[in-house]
N, C-alpha and C positions, 0 to 999 in steps of 0.2 A: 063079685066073684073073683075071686085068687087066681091070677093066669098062672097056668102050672112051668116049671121049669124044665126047657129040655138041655140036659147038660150035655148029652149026647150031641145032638144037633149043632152046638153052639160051640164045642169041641173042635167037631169039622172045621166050621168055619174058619175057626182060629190058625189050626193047623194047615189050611190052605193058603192063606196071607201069608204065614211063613216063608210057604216055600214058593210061594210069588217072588216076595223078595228077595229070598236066596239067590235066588234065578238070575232076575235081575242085575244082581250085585255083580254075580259069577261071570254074567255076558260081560257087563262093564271092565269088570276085569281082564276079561280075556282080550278085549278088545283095546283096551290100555298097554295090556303086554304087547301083542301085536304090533299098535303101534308102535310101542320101543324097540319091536324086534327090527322093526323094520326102517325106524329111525337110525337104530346103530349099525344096521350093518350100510349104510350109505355113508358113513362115516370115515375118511382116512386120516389116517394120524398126520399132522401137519410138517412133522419131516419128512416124511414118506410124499407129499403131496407134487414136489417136481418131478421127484426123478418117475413118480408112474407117470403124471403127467407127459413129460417127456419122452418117455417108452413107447406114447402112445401116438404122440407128434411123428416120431421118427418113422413109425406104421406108415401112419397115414399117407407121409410123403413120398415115400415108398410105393404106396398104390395110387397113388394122382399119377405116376409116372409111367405105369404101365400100359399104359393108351398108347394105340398105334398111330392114329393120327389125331386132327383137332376134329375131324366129325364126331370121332368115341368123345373127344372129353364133352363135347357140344350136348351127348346125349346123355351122359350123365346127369348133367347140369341142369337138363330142361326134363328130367325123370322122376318124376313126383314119386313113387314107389322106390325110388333108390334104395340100397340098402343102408344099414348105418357108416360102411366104411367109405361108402364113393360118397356120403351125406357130407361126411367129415373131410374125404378129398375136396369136395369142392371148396371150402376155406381155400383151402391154398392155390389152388387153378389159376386161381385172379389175381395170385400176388407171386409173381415169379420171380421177384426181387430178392434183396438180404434178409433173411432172418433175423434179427437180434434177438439175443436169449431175453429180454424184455418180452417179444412179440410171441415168443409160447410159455409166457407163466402168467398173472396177473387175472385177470377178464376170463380166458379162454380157460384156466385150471377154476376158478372160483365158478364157472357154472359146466362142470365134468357133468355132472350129474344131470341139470339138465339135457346135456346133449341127446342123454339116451335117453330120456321121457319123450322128447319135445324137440324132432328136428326141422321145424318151422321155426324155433326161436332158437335155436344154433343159429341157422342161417340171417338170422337179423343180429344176432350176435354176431357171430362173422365179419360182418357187415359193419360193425361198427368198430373191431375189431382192425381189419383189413385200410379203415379212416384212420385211427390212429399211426396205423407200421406209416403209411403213405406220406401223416405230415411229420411224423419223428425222423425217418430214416430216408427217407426218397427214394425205396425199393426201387427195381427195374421192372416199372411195369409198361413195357414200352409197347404193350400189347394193347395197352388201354387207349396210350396218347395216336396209339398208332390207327387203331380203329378208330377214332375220330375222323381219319383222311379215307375213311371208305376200303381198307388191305385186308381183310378179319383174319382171309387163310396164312399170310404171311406173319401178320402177330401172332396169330396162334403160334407157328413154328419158332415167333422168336421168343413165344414166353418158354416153351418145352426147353429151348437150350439152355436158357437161365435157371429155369427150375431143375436141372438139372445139375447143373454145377452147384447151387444153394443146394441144396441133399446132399450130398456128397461133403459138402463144408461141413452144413451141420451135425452129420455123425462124427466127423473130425474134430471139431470145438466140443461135441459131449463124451467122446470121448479122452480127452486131453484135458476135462475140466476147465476149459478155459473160454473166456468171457468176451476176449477182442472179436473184435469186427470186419476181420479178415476173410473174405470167401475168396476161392478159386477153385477150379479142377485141379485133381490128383497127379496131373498129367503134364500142367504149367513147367514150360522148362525156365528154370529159376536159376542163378548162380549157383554151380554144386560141382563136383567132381574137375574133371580137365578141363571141363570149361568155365569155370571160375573167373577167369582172367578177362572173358570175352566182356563182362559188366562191370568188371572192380576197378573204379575209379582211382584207385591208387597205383594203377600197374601200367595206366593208360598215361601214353609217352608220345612224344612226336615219332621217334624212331630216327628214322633216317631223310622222314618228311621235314620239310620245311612249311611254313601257315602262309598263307594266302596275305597275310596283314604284311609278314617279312617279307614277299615278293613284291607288293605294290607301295616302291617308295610313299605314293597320295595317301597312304594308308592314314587316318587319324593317329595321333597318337594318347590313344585310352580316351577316355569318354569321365566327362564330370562327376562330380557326386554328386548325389540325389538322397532326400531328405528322406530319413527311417520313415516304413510303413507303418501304418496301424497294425496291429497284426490283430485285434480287438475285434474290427470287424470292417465292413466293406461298403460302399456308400456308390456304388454304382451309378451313373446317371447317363441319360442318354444326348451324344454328339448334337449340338446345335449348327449345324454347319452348310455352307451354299449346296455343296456336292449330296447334302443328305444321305440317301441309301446308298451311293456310289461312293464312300468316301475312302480316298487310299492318301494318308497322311502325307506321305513322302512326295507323290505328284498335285498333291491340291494344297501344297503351303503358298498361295496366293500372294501374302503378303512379301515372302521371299521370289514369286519370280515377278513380283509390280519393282522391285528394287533390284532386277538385272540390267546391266548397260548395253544391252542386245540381246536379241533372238534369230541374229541372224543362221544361226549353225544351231537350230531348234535347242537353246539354252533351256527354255521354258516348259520343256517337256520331257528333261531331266529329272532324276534326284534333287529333290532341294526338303532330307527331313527337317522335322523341328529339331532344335535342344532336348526340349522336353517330350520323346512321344506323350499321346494322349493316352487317359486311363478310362473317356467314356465307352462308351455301346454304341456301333451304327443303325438305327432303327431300320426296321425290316420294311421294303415295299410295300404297300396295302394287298391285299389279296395273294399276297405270296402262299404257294403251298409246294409240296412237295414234287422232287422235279422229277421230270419223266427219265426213266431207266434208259440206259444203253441197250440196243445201239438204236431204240427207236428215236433218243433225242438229237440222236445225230440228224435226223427230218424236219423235226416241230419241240419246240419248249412252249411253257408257256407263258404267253402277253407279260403277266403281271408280274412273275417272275425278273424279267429286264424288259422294265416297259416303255424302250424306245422304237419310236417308229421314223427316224429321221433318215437312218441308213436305207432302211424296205423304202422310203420318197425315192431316193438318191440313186440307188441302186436297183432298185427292183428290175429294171429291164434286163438287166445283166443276170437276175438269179442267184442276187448276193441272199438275201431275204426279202421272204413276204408275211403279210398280215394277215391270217386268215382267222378270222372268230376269235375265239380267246388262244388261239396261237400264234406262233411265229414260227412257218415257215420255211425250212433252207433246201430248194431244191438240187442242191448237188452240186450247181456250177459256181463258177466266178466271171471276173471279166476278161480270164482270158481261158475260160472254160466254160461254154456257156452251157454246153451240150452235155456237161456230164465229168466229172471229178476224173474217175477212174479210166473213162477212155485218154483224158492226159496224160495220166502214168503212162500208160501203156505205151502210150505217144514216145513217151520219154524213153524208155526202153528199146522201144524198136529203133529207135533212132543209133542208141548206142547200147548193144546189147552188153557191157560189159560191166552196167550200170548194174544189173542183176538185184531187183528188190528184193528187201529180206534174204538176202543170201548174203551179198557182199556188202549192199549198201544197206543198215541199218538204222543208223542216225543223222536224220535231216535237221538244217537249220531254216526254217522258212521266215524268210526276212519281210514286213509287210504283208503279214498274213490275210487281213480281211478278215473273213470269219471263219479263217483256218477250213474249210472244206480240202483244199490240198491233203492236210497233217490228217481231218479225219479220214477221210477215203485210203489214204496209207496206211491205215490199222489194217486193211482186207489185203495187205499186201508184206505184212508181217513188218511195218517198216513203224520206228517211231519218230514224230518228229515237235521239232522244238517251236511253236511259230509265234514271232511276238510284231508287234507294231505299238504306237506311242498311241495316249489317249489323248486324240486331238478331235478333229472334225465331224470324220469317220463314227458318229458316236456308238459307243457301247461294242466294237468290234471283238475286242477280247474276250470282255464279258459275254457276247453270244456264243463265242468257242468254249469257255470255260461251260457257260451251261448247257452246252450239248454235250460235254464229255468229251471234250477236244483237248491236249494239254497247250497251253498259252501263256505271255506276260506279257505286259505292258513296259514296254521299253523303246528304248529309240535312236538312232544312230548320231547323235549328234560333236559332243568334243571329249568322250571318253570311250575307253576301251568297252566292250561288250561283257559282262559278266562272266563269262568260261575261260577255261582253258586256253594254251594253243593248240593245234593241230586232232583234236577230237570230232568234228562233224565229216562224217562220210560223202554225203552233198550239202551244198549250199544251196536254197532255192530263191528265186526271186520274180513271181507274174506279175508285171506293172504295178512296181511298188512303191512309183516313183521317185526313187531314190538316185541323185546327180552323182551316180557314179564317177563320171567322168570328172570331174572338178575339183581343184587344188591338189593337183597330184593325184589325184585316185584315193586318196586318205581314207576313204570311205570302202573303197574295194581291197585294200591292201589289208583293213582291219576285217576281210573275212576272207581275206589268205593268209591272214597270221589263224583264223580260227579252223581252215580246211586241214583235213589231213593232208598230206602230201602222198599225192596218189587221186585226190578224190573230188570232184565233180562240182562245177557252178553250172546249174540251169537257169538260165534267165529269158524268159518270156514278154517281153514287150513291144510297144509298138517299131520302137525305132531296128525291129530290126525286118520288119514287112510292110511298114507303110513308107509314102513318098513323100510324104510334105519337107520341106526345106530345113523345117528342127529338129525332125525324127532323123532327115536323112548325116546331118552335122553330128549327133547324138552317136548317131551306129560307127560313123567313121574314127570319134573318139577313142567309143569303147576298143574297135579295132586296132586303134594305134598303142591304149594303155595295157589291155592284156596280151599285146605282142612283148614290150617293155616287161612286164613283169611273168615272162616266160610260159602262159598257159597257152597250150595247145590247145586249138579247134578244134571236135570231135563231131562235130556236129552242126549245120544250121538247118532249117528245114521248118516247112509249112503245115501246120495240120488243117486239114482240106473241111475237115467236120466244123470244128471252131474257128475254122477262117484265121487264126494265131500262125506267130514266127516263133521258133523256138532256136536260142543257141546254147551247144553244152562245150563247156570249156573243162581241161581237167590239167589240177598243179604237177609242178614237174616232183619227180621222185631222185632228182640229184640236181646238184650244185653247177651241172657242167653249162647250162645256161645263163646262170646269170654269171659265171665267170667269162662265159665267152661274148657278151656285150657288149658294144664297141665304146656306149654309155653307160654309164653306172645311175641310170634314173627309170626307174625310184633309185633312190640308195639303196645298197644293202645297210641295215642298222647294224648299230655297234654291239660287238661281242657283250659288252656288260648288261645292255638291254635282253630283259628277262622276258622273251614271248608269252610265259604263262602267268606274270602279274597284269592282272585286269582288275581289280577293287580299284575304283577312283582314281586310274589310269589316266593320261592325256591322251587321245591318240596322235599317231605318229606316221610319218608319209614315208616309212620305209619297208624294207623286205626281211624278214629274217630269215636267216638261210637254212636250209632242207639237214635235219641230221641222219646221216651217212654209218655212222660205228652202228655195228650190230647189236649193241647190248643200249643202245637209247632210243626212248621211245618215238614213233615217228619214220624210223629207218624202215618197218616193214608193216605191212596189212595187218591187220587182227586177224584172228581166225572169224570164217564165215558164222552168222549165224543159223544156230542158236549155241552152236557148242560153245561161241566166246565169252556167253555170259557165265560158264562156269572153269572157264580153262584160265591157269596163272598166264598172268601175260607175261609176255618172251623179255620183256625191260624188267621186272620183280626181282632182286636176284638174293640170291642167298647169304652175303653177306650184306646187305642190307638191314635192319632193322624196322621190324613194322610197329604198329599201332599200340601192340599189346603185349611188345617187348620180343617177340619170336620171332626167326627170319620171316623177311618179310612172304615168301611164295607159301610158308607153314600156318604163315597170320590170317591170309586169305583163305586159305583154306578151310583151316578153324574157323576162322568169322561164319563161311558160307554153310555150313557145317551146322553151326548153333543156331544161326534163323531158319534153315529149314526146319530144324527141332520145333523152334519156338511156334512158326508159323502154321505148321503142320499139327502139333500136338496140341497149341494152345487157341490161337488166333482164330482157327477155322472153324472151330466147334466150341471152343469153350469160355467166349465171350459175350457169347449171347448177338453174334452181329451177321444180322443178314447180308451176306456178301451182294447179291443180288442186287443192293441198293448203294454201293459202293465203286465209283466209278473215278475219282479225283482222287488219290492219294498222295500227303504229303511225307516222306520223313524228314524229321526237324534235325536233324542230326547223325546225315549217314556217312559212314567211315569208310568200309570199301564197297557199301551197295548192297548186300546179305541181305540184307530186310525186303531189298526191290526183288532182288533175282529169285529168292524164296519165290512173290508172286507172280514168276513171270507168266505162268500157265494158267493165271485168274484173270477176268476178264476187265482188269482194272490197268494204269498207267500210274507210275510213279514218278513224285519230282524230289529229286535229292538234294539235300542243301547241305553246303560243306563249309561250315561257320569259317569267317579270315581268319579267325586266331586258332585256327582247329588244323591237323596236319593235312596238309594239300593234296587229297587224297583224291578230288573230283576228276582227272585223267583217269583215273584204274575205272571208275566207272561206266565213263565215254569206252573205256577198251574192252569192256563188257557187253556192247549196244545199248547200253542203259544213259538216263542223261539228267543231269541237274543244274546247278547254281549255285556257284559262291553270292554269300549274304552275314549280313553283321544284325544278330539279332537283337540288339540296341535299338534297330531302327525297323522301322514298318515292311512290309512285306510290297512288291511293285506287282500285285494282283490286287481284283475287285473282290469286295465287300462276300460272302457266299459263294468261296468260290471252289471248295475241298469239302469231300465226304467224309475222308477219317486224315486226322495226323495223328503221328508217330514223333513222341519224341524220347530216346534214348539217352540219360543222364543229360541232360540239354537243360534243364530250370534251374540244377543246383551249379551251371556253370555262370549261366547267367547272374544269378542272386548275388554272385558277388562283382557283379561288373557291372549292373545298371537294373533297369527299375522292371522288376517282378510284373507288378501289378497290371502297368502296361505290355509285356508279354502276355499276359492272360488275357487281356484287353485285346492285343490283337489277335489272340487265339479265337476268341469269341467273333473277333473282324471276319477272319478268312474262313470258319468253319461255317457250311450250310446248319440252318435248322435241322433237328433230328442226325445230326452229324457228330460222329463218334473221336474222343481223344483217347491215347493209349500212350501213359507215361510210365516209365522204366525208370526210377532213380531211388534216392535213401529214402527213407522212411519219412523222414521230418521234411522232405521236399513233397513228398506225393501226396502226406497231410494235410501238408499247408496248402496246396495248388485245392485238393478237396474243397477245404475250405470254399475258399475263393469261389470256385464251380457252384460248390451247394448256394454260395449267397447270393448266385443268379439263378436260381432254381433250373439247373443242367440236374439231371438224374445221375446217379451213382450206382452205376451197373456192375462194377467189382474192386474189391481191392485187397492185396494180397501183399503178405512180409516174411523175409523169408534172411536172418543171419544183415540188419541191417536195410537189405535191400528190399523196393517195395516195387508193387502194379498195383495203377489206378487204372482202370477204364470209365470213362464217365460219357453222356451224352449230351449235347446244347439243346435248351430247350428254346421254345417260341417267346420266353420271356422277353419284356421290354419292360426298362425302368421308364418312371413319368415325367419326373426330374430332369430340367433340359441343363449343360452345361456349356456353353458358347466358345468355339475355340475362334478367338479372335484373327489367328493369322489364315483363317479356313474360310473367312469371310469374305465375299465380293464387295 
């Protein structure tokens, strides 16, 4: 049988599969477009691709900065629901360093788009990111090195100052178009306007100065040539040497003092540089960390830090230092203060009230310091003082001044004149410092009456002048007969009853009518042509130089009291003179004092990224009238000024300031230990050197005397602040800013923990 056909039926069907299909097609389609809709529009044209990128950068940075403190940023950070803008601030949180227009295009624009899907893989982005700025550019992220020593609140506050100065650049290089690697604050006072002259190397003149090198016939005459640097790159290696972490070139050339014909007048604890400074790295202590802040290290440093314990054997009963745990110890006294620092001031004081700390007497020289408790306890009494002794026995005595925050050097009175001026220290101090005043003439006391002001004060505490034994009692009568002869008046002898001590204070005459009325002429008076203020590689001399008298030279009258002396011209400046930077000289100081407080104020204090707090040793490498110091007199920090010998002899104006430093030839090593300065300063200072002797080893010893995490801040051309860059980056120090401005540049950079592996043996360093 015929199955019949349903055309109807079989219609439907057909026309149902149709529009199945249709269907189909049409979703497929729609879904096809979609996806191109929504592929194109994620799309940006690849010119257009920085500058949004960039637009977006500049946001971001923007709002990383609006956090009050590091608790807000900390909670950001750790806020999984973040929004997308605090997502994307935190990128840059962690990197407070330089930006380079590398570090927001490349990685961070090629996944835009992720950012906003996907900000868990931002953040590993980021991350990976944030590795690369770190080994390209050595950002400042001292926040990170810093939180390793256990600080977090303090890095937090020192990444906020950085990242803020990097913002502030950055819209400045995107809007300028331009690509260098220049950061600063807007605010940096930079050569410009009237004060132009204050940095421009070409305008900078002796004046009416004469150099420290012209003063000191001993002076060298010029220094060798030395064989072109690599300028390619830098081969660092670390000091093979007896002294190890202690090594001060100048006092450990061993093989120069095994080949002295005596030590009888402490030859051997003089100067004796090499020819050649050296160019390696003194390696660091073991367990060296970061040292304890002022003014609690004026009590305790720590062990490892200067890890001698020969002076705490020696002394301890005395209260010089002790060893407690991983510290050391200084309880306050000496050995002629056992009971307590500041009740001997005061001792001193009552005895002769006209001594007046901090008012009248500001700048002490304490001769045989020990471990400077004297100098420090005189900061509570507004007074600064200079305190040096030689490294001999006594081990590490400087070095524990230097690491409490004490200023000190190592030096020693033996057959050359003392480094300063004449007639600059306000007191001379001296507690059993065992120094044979009395002997070959006085030559040794005469050489700190040529350095007393005239007017001003020797305290000398020792035994010979309280106890009875037959050598102490020979000793007192000496001294009695040599500071009759050379005219200092008695002001004082006296017992202090607490420290069971003899105290006598003697004070220089203020005219000439003494020594002309002596019946002897011994000491001698020295001869007119002998210069009181040449001290570089001086001989000393067993005579008197006489007191001046004319009111327009220095010495004739008191400074003003402090504090107003460190900004008042002194009454010897005078207007026909010529100063530094070609203007009369009382118009020069002015100006000078003028531009550091700008600089110090608008730049230094906020806009380098440097926790003052941690800053306690300050050097400047090249100070002219002192500006730089007197700027921080009100920070709780100490300056030591160095006034290069061939630089004009400007170190008096600064002593007449209450401020105080050192003539030094930076040729040669520095007469401080190894870590011993938180920040230097040096003002056109490398490009003077570069042509006079060997770069590499200035850097080398820059690296000597700067502590770990210890900040450098150089002022000079362009092609000098580069090069020194360099150098810095190739011992891995961080590069915290650098800025150019018409020629002129600022670097600030930080020393890192680095140590090269590479030993290099300096033979005459050898025992």
């Amino acid at each position: 049988m015929a199955v019949p056909k349903h055309s109807k039926n079989d219609g439907r069907k057909s026309t149902n599969a149709y529009c199945s299909t249709v269907t189909l097609v049409a979703f497929v389609a729609l879904c096809l477009v979609g996806v191109w809709m929504m592929t194109s529009s994620s799309v940006v044209p690849l010119q257009n691709l920085d500058t949004t990128q960039n637009n977006n950068v500049k946001e971001i940075i923007a709002k990383s900065y609006d956090t009050k403190d590091s608790t807000d940023e900390n909670t950001v950070k750790n806020d999984e629901t973040a929004t997308l803008d605090n997502s994307k601030s935190k990128q840059f949180e962690d990197n407070p360093g330089d930006l380079p227009d590398d570090a927001t295009k490349g990685d961070s624009n090629a996944n835009s788009q992720q950012d906003n899907n996907n900000p868990k893989e931002d953040d590993e982005t980021t991350n990976e990111s944030e590795k690369e700025i770190k080994q390209d550019e050595k950002p400042s992220n001292s926040g990170d090195a810093e939180s390793k020593n256990g600080d977090e609140q303090e890095n937090n506050e020192y990444g906020k100052e950085a990242k803020n100065e990097d913002n502030s650049q950055l819209e400045k290089q995107e809007s300028e178009g331009k690509n260098d690697k220049f950061d600063t604050p807007k605010t940096e006072e930079l050569p410009s306007g009237d004060g132009s002259e204050l940095l421009s190397e070409t305008s900078v003149k002796n004046g009416s100065f004469s150099t420290q090198a012209t003063e000191s016939s001993k002076e060298k005459e010029g220094h060798k040539s030395v064989k072109p640097e690599n300028n390619k790159g830098y081969n660092w290696k670390l000091c093979n040497v007896t002294a190890g972490p202690d090594y001060i070139p100048c006092l450990d050339n061993l093989q120069a003092i095994r080949s002295l014909r005596t030590t009888k007048h402490y030859e051997h604890r003089e100067r004796h540089c090499p020819e050649n400074p050296p160019t390696c790295l003194v390696p660091v202590p073991e367990g060296y960390q970061r040292p304890i802040k002022w003014p609690t290290s004026r009590e305790k440093i720590w062990y490892h830090n200067v890890p001698h314990t020969k002076l705490a054997v020696l002394k301890g009963h005395q209260n010089w230092v002790k060893v407690d745990g991983e510290f050391l110890t200084f309880p306050g006294g000496g050995t002629q203060f056992k009971h307590g620092a500041l009740h001997y001031i005061d001792f001193i004081q009552e005895n002769v009230p006209d001594i007046a700390w901090g008012k009248r007497s500001r700048v002490v020289l304490d001769v045989g310091c020990g471990v400077a408790s004297f100098g420090g306890f005189l900061f509570d009494r507004d007074v600064l003082a200079m305190s040096l002794a030689p490294k001999d026995e006594h081990e590490a005595q400087v070095q524990f001044a230097l690491e409490r925050g004490i200023p000190a050097i190592s030096a020693v009175m033996g057959t050359q004149r003392l480094p300063f001026p004449a007639r600059v220290f306000d007191v001379v101090h001296c507690a059993r410092c065992r120094v044979p005043w009395h002997i070959e003439g006085g030559k040794l006391l005469l050489e700190l009456n040529r350095l007393l002001r005239p007017g001003g004060y020797f305290v000398w505490s020792a035994t010979p002048i309280y106890q009875k034994n037959p050598e102490d009692v020979g000793i007192w009568d000496a001294m009695k007969k040599l500071t009759k002869s050379m005219c200092w008046e008695v002001q004082a002898v006296g017992k202090d009853k607490v420290n069971k001590v003899g105290v006598a204070i003697y004070r220089k005459p203020m005219s000439n009518d003494c020594y002309e009325g002596r019946q002897q002429n011994e000491p001698p008076l020295c001869n007119e042509s002998d210069d009181p203020n040449a001290a570089w590689k001086v001989p000393l001399q067993s005579c008197i130089h006489k007191v001046p008298v004319a009111a327009e030279v220095r010495g004739s009258q008191w400074p003003e009291q402090w504090p107003s002396r460190v900004e008042k011209v002194p009454y010897w400046l005078l207007s026909s003179q010529v100063g530094v930077y070609g203007k009369p000289a009382p118009d020069d100081f002015s100006a000078d004092f003028e531009h550091w407080k700008r600089v110090v104020t608008k730049s230094y204090m906020n806009g380098l990224g440097i926790d003052w707090s941690t800053v306690r040793n300050v050097m400047d490498m090249r100070a002219i009238y002192g500006g730089f110091a007197a700027a921080l007199k009100d920070k709780n920090v100490w300056v030591m000024n160095i006034v290069s010998v061939d630089s004009p002899d400007t170190l008096p104006i600064i002593y007449e300031r209450g401020l105080f430093g050192i003539y030094h030839d930076w040729c040669e090593s520095f007469s401080t230990y190894p870590r011993s300065y938180d920040l230097l300063h040096a003002d056109h200072l490398f490009s003077k050197i570069k042509n006079k002797c060997n770069m590499t080893a200035l850097v080398a010893e820059v690296d000597r005397i700067l502590r770990p995490e210890g900040k450098l801040i150089i002022r000079d051309t362009v092609d000098i602040t580069n090069e020194v860059e360099n150098m810095v980056r190739s011992m891995n120090w961080e590069v915290r800013l650098t800025y150019s401005k018409d020629k002129e540049g600022l670097l600030c950079v930080q020393k890192s923990m680095w140590r090269p592996t590479e030993l290099e043996t300096i033979p005459y360093a050898i025992a």
